[in-house]
N, C-alpha and C positions, 0 to 999 in steps of 0.2 A: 444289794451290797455292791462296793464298788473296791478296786483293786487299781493301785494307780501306783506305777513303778517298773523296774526291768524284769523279764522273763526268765528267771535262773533256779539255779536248783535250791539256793539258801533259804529262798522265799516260799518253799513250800506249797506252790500254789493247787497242786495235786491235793494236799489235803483239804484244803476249800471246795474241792470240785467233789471230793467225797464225802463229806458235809454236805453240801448243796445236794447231790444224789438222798444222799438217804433223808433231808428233811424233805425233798419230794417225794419219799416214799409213804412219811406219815402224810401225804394230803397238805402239808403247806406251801404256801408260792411261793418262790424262789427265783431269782432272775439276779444275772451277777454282770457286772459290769469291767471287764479288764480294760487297763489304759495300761497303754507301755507296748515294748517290743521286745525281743531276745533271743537267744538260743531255744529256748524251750517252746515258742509259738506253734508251732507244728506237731511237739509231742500233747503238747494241751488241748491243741483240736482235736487229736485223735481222742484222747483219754473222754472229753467232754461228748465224744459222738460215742463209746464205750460204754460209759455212766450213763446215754439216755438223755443227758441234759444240755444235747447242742442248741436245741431250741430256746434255753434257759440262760445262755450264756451270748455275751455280744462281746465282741473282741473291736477296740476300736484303734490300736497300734499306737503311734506316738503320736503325741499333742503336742504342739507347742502352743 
């Protein structure tokens, strides 16, 4: 799955990351792709190292 946009709280990205947790709990692969930057970059790293799924998560910051 891929997430392409600014890091804020509208977006909700936190519930993605708890999705992606728990569908790695039933046994599926999961691998999420963040594009963007924001405010929230650094609470998301933590949350994703929290959840278990920093391995599962690639954060690529802004693209142009």
């Amino acid at each position: 799955m891929a997430m392409l946009g600014r890091l804020s709280n509208e977006k909700n990205h936190a519930m993605l990351f708890r999705v992606a947790a728990s569908l790695q709990a039933l046994g599926k692969q999961v691998h999420l792709h963040v594009i963007g930057d924001g405010i929230l970059r650094e609470e998301l790293i933590r949350l994703a190292d929290q959840l278990q799924i920093s391995n599962k998560i690639t954060f690529y910051g802004v693209q142009t």
